[in-house]
N, C-alpha and C positions, 0 to 999 in steps of 0.2 A: 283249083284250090288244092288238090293235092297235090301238083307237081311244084306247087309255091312250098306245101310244107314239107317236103320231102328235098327242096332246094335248101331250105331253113336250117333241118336237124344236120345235112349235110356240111352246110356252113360251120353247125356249132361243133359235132364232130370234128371238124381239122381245125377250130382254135383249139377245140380241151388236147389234140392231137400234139400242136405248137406247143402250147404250156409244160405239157409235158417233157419234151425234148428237150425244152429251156430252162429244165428245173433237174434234169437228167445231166445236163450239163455242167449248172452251177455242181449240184453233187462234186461230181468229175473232181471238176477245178478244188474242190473245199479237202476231197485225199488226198488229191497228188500232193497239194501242200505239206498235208500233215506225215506223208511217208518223207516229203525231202526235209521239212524239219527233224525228224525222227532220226533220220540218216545222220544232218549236223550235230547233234547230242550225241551217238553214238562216236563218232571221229572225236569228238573233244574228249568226251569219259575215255576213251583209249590212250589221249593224250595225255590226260592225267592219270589215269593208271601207270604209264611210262615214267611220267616224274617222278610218281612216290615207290615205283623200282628203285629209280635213280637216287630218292633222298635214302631210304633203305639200307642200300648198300653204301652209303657215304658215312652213317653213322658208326662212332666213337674216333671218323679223323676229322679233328677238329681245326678249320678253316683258318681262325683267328685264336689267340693266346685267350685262356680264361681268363677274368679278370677277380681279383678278391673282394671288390665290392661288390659282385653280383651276391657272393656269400654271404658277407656280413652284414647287408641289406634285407636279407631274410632273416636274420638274426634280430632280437628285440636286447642286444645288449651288445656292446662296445669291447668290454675286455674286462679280463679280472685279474684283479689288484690290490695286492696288502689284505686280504678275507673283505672285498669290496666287490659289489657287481657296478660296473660304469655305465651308463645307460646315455640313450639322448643325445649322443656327441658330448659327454661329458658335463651334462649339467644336470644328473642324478648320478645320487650316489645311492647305494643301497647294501645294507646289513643284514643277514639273517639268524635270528637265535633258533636253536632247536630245546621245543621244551619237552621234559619228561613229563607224562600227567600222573594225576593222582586215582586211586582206586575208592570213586565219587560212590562206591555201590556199599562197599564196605566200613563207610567212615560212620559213626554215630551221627545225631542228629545236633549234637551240638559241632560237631565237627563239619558237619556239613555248612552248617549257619557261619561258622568260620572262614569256611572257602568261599561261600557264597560274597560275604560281605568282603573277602580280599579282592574279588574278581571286580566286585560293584568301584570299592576302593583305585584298584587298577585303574577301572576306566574311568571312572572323574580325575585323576590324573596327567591324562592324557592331552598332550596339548600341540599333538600334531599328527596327522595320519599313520595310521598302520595297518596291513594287511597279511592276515591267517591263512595259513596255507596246509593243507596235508593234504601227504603225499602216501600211496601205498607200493610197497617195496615187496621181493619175492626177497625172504629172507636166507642168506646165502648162510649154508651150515657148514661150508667146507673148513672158512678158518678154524669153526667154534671146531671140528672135530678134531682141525690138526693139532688144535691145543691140548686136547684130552689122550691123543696118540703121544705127544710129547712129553707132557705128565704120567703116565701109564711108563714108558719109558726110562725115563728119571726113576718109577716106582721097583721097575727088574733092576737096574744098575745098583740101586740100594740094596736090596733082599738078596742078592751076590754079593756083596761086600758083607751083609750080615752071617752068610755063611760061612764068610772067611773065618771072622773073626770069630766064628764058631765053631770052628775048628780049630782056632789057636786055641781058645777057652778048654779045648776037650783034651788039648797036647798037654797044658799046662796044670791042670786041673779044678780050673775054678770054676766049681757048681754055682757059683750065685752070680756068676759074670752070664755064666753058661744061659742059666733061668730064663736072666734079663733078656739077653740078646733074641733069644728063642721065643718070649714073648713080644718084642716088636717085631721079628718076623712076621709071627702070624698076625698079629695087627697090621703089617703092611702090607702083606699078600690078601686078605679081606679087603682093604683099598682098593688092591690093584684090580679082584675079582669083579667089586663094583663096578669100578671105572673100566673095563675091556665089557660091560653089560652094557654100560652107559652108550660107548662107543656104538654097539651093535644097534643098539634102541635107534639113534637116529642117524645113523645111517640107512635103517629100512625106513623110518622115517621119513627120511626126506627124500629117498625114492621110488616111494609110494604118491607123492604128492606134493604141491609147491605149498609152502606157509609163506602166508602175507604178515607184513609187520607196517603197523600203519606210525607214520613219523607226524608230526604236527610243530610247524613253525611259524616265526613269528617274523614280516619282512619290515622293517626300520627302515624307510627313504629320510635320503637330505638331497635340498636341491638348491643348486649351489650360488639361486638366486638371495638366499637366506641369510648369505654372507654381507650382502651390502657391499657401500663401497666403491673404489675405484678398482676392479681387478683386472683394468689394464697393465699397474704397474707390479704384478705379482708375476712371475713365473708358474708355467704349467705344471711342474713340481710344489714350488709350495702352494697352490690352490690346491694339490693333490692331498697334500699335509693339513693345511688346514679345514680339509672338508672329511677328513678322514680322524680328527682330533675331533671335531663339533658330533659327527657321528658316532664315535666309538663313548662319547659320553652319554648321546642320547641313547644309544644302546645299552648301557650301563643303567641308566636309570629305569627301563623297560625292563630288564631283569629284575631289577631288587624290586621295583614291583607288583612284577609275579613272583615273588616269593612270597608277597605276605599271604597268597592264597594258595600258599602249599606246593604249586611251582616250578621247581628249581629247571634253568637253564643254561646254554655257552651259546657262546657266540661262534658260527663256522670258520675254519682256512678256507684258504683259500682251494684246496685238494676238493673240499667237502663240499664248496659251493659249483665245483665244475660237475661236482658226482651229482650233484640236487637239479642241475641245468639238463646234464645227460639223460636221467633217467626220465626229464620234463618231458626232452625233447624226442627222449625215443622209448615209447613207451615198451613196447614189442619187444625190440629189438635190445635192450636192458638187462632182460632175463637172460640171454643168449650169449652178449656180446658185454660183461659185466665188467664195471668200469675199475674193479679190483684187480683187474688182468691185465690192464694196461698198467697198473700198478707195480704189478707183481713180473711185467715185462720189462722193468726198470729202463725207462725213458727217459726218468729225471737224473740218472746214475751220475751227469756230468755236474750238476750242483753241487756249491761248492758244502765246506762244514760249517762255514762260520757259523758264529749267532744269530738266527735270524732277526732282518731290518724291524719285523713285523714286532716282534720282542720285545727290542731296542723301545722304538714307540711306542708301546703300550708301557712300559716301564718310567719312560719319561714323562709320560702322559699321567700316569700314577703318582709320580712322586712330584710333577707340580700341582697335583688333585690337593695331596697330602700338604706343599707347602701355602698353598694356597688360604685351606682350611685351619693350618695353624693361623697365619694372620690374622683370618678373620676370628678366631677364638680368642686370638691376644688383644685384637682391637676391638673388640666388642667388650671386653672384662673390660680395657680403661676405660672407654665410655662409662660404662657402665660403675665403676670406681667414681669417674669424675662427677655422673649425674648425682649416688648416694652423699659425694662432699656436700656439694652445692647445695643439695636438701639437707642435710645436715647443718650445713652455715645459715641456711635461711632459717629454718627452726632456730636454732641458738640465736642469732640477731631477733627474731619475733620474742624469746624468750626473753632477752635483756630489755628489748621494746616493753615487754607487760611488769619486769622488775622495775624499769626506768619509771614508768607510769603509777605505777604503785605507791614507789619511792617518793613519787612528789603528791601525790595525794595524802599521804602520812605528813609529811611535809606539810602543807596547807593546813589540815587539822591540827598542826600545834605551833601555826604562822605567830597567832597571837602570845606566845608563850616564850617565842625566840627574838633576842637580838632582830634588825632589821638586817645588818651584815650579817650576821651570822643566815641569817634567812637567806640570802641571796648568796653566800657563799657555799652552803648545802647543795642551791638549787645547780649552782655551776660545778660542782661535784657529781652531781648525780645525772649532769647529764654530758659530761666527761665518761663516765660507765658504759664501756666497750669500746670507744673511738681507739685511746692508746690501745688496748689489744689488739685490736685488728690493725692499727698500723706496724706493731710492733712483728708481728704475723703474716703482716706482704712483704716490711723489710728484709728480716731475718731470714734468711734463706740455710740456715746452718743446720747439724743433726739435729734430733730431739733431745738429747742428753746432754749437749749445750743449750738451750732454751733454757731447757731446765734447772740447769746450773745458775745460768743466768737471772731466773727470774727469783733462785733463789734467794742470792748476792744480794739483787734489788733490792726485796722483802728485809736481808739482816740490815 
């Protein structure tokens, strides 16, 4: 019995031995795997670390020619035109007013009740979309100062010239030329003192710190489904005209609306609507790279003088507004003339109507008293009263002072 179980534990000793070896093995197999996978990934990430060497060094030469609609496909607008943003491939048009606002803080409360109700007014008005926009600007003080170095300037060139002539005053001897002049002096030299303090103020002013100026506008779309119609047989200029006449009125009428709440607005160029796009689109970059420099780089120097087109149209636009409005002023008074006749003749004909009726009821009551002709020729009289006038009055087409004449004659 022992040498049975001592043959037993022996046995099971070299399976758990076997399992072991066989599990030793698998191990084995399951790394070496994962180091020659490890190795592949390694050889690829080298590979492409060599690419993007490769692309690295390839960039800013460009393979193939840019194209301009990679650009203007990130672009949310088409082009601008006549103070119009084109949008859509051309089938929006768009306007923008810039409004000044009102000082809502300082107004009385009846003043307020005033704006309030223009605003309310404004928008029951409205009978097509519009959308508000402000924008905040870093406010550029260079022009404002060049202007005040330039007025300062004007201010010494005068105050030498008053010295001149105050010195002729003093060759020749006139004390009360003399006076004068000496007193606008110092009166203009006090200006000028101001204004070179003015100057100083903000220039430290302004850098010390950027001022914001906040703008608020108002954007007017037309879309140029609005026209109706067959605009195949239009050319892409005059849909350009006619959608730029329909909008410049609606815009026209978006102003005088905010006026009545105090208000006032313009409408942008086209210069003002690239500066409004610019500084949309680069907010940053605005402050730095200010679209008054390109301005001031004179880019547009090859334009020509004439009048501009924009002008022209707006002028045209105006005075068929104007003739337009006459018509309907002159044809609304004759209407308005012919409907007072016509009421007027009807009254008069009712009124001959209640005379005629009268007349033969008078008549009747004294039927027994008269002649039987004589009865029946009153009554043919009396209702003769009005027919000849009124024929005589569709006939007669002549002045009034022949009529008059005439009916006198009759009468002797």
């Amino acid at each position: 019995m022992d040498l049975d179980r001592i043959i037993l534990i022996f046995k099971i000793l070299i399976l758990i031995l076997i399992l072991i070896v066989i599990i030793l093995l698998f191990s084995y197999l399951i790394l070496d795997r994962k180091k020659i996978q490890k190795k592949k990934e390694e050889f690829v990430d080298i590979g492409h670390e060599e690419k993007k060497e490769d692309n690295i060094k390839g960039i800013g030469r460009f393979k193939e020619n840019l194209k301009q609609e990679s650009i203007m496909e990130f672009l949310e607008f088409d082009e601008i035109k006549d103070n119009m943003i084109v949008r859509k491939n051309k089938t929006q048009y768009v306007m923008v007013l810039q409004c000044n606002g009102v000082n809502y803080d300082l107004m009385s409360e009846s003043e307020k009740v005033a704006v309030e109700e223009g605003f309310v007014q404004f928008l029951n008005t409205l009978r097509f979309p519009i959308q508000l926009y402000v924008q905040s600007r870093t406010l550029n003080l260079k022009d404002i100062i060049q202007d005040y170095k330039n007025r300062v300037e004007v201010l010494g060139t005068d105050i030498e010239n008053i010295n001149l002539k105050i010195k002729q005053a003093l060759s020749i001897g006139n004390r009360a030329l003399r006076e004068k002049l000496e007193f606008e002096k110092r009166r203009k030299t006090n200006v000028l003192e101001y204004g070179i303090n003015i100057i100083e103020y903000v220039e430290r002013m302004s850098s010390n710190k950027n001022i914001l100026q906040q703008k608020t506008f108002v954007v007017v779309p037309y879309y140029i489904g609005e026209l109706g119609g067959n605009l195949e047989n239009f050319s892409k200029d005059e849909i350009d005209g006619m959608c730029f006449s329909e909008l410049y009125t609606r815009t026209q009428n978006v102003a005088s609306s905010l006026a009545a709440s105090s208000v006032t607005s313009r409408i942008l160029d086209s210069e003002e609507l690239a500066e409004l796009l610019y500084v949309a689109y680069n907010r940053d970059e605005s402050e730095l790279y200010q679209f008054s420099k390109a301005l001031d780089a004179q880019y547009d120097a090859l334009y020509s003088v004439g009048k501009d087109v924009l002008e022209k149209k707006e002028k045209i636009i105006n005075d068929e507004l104007s003739l337009d409005a006459i018509d309907l002023a002159t044809s609304s008074i004759l209407k308005a003339d012919r409907r007072k006749k016509e009421e007027d003749s009807r009254e008069e004909q009712s009124r001959k109507e209640k005379i005629k009726q009268k007349a033969l009821n008078l008549v009747e009551e004294y039927q027994d008293q008269l002649n039987s002709k004589v009865y029946d020729y009153t009554v043919q009289e009396i209702e003769k009263y009005g027919i000849e006038e009124n024929k005589d009055n569709a006939n007669d087409k002549t002045p009034t002072k022949r009529k008059v004449i005439k009916r006198v004659q009759r009468e002797e």
